[in-house]
C-alpha positions as CSV (number, residue, x, y, z in Angstrom):
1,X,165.3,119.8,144.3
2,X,162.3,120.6,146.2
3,X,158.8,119.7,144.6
4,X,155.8,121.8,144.6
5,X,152.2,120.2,144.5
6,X,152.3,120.8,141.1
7,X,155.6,118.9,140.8
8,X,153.6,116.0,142.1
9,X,150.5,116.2,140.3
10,X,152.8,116.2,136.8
11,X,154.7,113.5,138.3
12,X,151.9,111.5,138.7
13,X,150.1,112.3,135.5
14,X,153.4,111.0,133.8
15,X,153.4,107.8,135.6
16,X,150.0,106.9,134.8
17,X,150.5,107.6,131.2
18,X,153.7,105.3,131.1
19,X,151.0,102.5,132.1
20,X,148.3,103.1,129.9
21,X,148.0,102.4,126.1
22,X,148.5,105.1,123.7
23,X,145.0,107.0,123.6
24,X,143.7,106.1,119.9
25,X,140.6,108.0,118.6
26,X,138.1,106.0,117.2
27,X,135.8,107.5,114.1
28,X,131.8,106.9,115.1
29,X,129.9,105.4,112.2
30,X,127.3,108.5,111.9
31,X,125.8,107.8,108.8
32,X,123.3,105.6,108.4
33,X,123.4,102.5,106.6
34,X,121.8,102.7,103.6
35,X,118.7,101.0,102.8
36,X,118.7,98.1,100.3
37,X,117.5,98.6,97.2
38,X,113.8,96.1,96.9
39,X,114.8,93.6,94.7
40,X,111.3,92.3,94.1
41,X,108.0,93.2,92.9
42,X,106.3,96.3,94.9
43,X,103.9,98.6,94.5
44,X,104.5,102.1,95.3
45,X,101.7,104.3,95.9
46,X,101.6,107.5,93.9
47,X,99.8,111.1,95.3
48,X,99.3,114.2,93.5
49,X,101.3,112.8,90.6
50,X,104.4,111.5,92.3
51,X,105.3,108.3,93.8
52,X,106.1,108.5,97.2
53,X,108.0,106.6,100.0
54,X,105.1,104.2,100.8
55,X,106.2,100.9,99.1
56,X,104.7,97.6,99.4
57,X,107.1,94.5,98.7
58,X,105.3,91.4,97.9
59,X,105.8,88.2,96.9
60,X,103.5,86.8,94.1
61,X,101.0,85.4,93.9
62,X,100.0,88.5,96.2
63,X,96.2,89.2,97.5
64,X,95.9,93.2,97.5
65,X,93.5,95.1,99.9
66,X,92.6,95.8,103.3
67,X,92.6,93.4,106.8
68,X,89.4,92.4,108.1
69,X,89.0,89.8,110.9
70,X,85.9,87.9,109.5
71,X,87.9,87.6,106.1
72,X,91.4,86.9,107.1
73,X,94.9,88.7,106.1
74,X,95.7,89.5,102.9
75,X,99.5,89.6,101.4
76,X,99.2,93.7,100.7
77,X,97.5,95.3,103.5
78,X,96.6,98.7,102.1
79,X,94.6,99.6,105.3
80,X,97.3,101.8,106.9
81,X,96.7,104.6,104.1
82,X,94.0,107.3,103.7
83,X,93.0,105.6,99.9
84,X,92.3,102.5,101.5
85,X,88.4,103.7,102.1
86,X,88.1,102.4,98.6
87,X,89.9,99.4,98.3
88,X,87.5,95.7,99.3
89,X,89.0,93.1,101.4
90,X,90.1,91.2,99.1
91,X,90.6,93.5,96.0
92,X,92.8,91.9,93.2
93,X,96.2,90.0,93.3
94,X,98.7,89.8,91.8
95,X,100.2,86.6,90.3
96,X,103.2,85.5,87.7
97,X,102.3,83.5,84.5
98,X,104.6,82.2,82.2
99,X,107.4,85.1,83.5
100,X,104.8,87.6,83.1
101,X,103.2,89.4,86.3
102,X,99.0,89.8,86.4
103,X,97.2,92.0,88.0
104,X,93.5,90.0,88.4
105,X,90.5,91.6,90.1
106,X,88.9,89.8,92.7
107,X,85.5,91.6,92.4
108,X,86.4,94.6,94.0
109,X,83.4,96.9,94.5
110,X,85.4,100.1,92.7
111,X,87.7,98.1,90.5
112,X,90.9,97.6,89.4
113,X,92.7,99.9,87.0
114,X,95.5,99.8,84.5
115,X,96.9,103.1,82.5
116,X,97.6,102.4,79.2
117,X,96.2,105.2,77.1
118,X,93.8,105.9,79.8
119,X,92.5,104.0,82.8
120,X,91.1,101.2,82.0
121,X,88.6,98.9,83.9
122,X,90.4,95.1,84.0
123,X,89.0,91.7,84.8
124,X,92.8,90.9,84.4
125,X,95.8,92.5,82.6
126,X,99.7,92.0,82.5
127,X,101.9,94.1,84.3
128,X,105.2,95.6,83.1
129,X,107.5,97.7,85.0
130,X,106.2,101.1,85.4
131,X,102.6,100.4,84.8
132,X,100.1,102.4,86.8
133,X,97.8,100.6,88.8
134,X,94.8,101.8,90.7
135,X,92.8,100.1,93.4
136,X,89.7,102.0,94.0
137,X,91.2,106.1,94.3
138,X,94.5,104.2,95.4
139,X,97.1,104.8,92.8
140,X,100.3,102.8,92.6
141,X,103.2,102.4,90.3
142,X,104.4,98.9,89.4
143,X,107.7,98.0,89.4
144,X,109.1,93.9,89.2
């Protein structure tokens, strides 16, 4: 038998595979992994009557408000959003009593807020799940 070029080359090919493992295809991950659910107590800031994607997890006790060097951190820094022009330094926090969380205003200079019937002006209230909260014109939803 006489062998062509092509012969060859299909020889060879056959060879090669008789030395190599099986080909196996192997399924990419695309999706991505899904975020965990927060556990703990976060505040998610609300626009135009929605709450958004901007959540802040926190441990309490929590200080709420905005970074300033000659004042030091604070556990909620709301300075990365355009609300924040309102919200002091050091403008409540947030802290757990007896099971119960407390939302305590640290003498903010446009105060703290609760809805209940209305917004309400607080020196301190509790805080269930699903309470609004404002900060200044920063709204937020509650939720432990």
């Amino acid at each position: 038998m006489n062998d062509t070029p092509i012969d060859e080359k299909e020889d060879q090919a056959a060879e090669v595979a008789e030395t190599q493992a099986p080909y196996e295809q192997v399924e990419e991950d695309t999706e991505e992994p899904e975020a965990e659910a927060p556990t703990g107590p976060r505040l998610v800031l609300k626009r135009s009557g929605q709450e958004t994607d901007i959540v802040f997890e926190f441990t309490a006790p929590a200080t709420i408000g905005r970074f300033d060097p000659e004042v030091g951190p604070v556990d909620v820094d709301l300075g990365g959003i355009d609300e924040s022009t309102f919200v002091s330094r050091r403008h409540a926090q947030i802290v757990v009593e007896n099971d119960v969380y407390v939302i305590k205003d640290l003498g903010s200079s446009n105060g703290t807020f609760v809805l209940r019937d209305d917004f309400e002006k607080i020196e301190e209230a509790e805080l269930k799940d699903g309470d609004e909260v404002s900060l200044g014109n920063a709204r937020f939803v509650f939720h432990s």
